[in-house]
Each structure stands twice: as structure tokens, then as C-alpha cells.
C-alpha positions as CSV (number, residue, x, y, z in Angstrom):
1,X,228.6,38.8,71.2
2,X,229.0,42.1,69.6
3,X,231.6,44.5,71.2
4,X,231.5,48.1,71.4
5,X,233.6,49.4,69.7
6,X,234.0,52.5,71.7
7,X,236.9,53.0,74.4
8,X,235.1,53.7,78.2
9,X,236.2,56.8,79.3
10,X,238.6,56.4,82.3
11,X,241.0,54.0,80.8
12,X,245.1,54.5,81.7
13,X,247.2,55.4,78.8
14,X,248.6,51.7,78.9
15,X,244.7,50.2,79.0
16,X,243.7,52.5,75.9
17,X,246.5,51.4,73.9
18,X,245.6,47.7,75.3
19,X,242.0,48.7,74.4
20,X,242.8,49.7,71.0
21,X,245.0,47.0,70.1
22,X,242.3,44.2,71.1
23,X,239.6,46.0,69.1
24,X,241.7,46.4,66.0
25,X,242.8,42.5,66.9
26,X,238.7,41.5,66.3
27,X,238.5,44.0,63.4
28,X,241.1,42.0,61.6
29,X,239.4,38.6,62.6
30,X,236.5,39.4,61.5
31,X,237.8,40.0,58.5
32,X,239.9,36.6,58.0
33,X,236.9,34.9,59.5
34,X,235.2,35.7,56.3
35,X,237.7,35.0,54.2
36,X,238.2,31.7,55.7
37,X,234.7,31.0,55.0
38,X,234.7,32.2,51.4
39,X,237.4,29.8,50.5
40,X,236.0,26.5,52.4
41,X,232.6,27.2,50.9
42,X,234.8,27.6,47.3
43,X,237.1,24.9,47.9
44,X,234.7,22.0,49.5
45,X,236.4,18.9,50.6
46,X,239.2,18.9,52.5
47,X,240.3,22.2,52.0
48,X,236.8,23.1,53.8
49,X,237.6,20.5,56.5
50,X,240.9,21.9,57.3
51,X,239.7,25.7,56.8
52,X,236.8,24.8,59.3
53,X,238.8,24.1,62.5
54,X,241.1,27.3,61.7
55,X,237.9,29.1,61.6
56,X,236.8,27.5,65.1
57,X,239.9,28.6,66.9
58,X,239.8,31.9,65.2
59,X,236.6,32.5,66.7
60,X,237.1,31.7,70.0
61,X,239.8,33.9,69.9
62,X,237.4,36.6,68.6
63,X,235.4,35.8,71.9
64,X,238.4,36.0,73.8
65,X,239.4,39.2,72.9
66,X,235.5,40.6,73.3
67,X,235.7,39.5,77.1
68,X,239.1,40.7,77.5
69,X,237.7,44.6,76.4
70,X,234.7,43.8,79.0
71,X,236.8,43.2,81.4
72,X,238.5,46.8,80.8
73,X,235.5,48.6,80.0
74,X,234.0,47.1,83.4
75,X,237.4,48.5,85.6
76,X,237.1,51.5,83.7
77,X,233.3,52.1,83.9
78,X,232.9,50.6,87.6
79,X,230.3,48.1,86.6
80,X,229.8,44.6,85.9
81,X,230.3,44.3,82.2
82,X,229.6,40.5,81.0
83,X,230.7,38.5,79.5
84,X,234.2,39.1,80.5
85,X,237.8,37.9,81.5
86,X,237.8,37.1,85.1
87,X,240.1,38.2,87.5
88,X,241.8,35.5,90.0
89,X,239.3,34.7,93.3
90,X,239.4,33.0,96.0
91,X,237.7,29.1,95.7
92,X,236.2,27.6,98.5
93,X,238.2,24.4,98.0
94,X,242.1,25.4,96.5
95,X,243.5,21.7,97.8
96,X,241.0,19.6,96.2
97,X,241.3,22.2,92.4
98,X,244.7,21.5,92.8
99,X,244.9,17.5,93.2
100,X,242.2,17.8,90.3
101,X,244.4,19.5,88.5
102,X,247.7,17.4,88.7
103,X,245.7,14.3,87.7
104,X,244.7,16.0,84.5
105,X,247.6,16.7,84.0
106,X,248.9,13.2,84.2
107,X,246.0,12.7,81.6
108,X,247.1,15.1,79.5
109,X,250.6,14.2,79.6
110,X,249.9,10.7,78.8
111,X,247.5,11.5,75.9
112,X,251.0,13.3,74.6
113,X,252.6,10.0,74.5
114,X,249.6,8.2,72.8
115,X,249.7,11.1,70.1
116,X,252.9,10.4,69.4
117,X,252.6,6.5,69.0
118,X,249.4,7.3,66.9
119,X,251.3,9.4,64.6
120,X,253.8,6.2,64.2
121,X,251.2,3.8,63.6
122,X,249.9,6.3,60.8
123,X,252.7,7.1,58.9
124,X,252.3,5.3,55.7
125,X,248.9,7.1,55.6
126,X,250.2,10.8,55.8
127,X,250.1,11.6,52.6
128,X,247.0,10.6,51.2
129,X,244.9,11.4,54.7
130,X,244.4,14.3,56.9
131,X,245.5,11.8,59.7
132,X,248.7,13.4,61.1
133,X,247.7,16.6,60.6
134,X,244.8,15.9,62.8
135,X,247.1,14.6,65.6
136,X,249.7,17.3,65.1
137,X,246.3,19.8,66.0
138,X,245.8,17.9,69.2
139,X,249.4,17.7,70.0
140,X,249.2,21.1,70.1
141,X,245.8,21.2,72.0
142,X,247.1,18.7,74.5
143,X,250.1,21.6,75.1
144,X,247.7,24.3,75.4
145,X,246.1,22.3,77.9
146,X,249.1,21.8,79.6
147,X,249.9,25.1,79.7
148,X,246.8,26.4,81.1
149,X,246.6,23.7,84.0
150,X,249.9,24.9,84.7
151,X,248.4,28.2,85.0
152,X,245.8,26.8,87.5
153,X,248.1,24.4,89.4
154,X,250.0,28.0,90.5
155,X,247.0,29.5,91.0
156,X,244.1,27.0,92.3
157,X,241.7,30.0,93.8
158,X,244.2,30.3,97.7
């Protein structure tokens, strides 16, 4: 996705400074991106590896941001601009979202737990593998996940 660059006219003060500071944001990406990528290819091995799922998350961030100026250029410009940040809407079924919801998050929670045992079980290995750093990543990701069925278990479409 390429965004443009260009603020819509009709933007508040606080949604072109918004504006601004999320282009600028993908600017500067795009430019670590590519360094990221310079070094892995460079570096090979490990160094690569690691580099590689920094670049993956820097990315979708990168999208992130794009959709986020969509969904300002789209309230600004009165027209559908995709893709884009949603805004919160009514589902069709908010009771069964949010039982969904609080059994992922028992999943989640639980997969916390296991991470942590995992590490344990690894120890004697973490410093000659990538192994606990891998697990410290999705100890992280499980919290991230956490936090954004959080999000959804306060807000399940009502």
C-alpha cells in the first residue's frame, strides 16, 4: 500500500498534526526498514534471523499507520478511503464475541504460563540458541494479545 503523502483538506488542527506525525512515522520506517534489510542481507545467520522478525513487526506497523491516515483522509474527504482503521460498529451477535473472547483469553493466559515453564526447561540452552529469546517475543505477543482482547471484551460490537 502506498500512502499519499498529501494531508486532505478539511482536517482539524489536532487531525493535521495527527496527520503529519503518522506520515513522518512511515517516512522514518521506511527508512529503518531498509536498513534492517541491509544488515540481515550483510550479516546472514542469526543476525538475519533476528533482524527478520523486527522487520515483520516494523511493517505491519508501517500498514498500520497507512490505514490509520485513511481513516482521517476518509472523515476529512467524506468518502470511503480503504484500506483503513475502522471505527467501533454494532455486531449482530455482541454476547456470543464476547464468550468467544473470554475463552481466548483463558488460552492466551495459559499459553503465558507454558512460556514461562518453556523458558525453564531451556535455560542451559540460552546462551548458545536463540531459544529464550524466541519465547521472550511471544511472551510479549501473548500480552499484546491480551491486551487487544481486552480491548474487544469492553467493546464486543453492543
Amino acid at each position: 500500500m502506498t500512502t499519499n503523502l498529501e494531508p486532505p483538506v478539511g482536517l482539524s488542527t489536532w487531525e493535521r498534526e495527527l496527520f503529519d506525525h503518522l506520515i513522518a512515522h512511515v517516512e522514518q520506517e521506511d527508512k529503518l526498514i531498509s536498513a534492517y534489510e541491509r544488515l540481515a542481507a550483510e550479516a546472514g545467520g542469526h543476525v538475519a534471523y533476528v533482524l527478520g522478525l523486527i522487520t515483520e513487526d516494523e511493517r505491519r506497523h508501517h500498514r498500520l499507520f497507512e490505514e490509520w491516515c485513511n481513516a482521517l483522509r476518509s472523515v476529512a474527504e467524506f468518502r470511503e478511503v480503504e484500506p483503513q482503521v475502522p471505527s467501533l460498529t454494532k455486531t449482530a451477535q455482541p454476547d456470543e464475541i464476547l464468550a468467544a473472547v473470554r475463552r481466548f483469553l483463558a488460552v492466551e493466559h495459559s499459553d503465558a504460563k507454558d512460556l514461562a515453564r518453556l523458558k525453564k526447561l531451556v535455560k542451559p540452552e540460552l546462551d548458545v540458541t536463540l531459544w529464550g529469546l524466541l519465547l521472550d517475543v511471544m511472551a510479549i505477543d501473548t500480552q499484546k494479545h491480551i491486551t487487544l482482547l481486552r480491548f474487544l471484551e469492553k467493546h464486543p460490537g453492543r
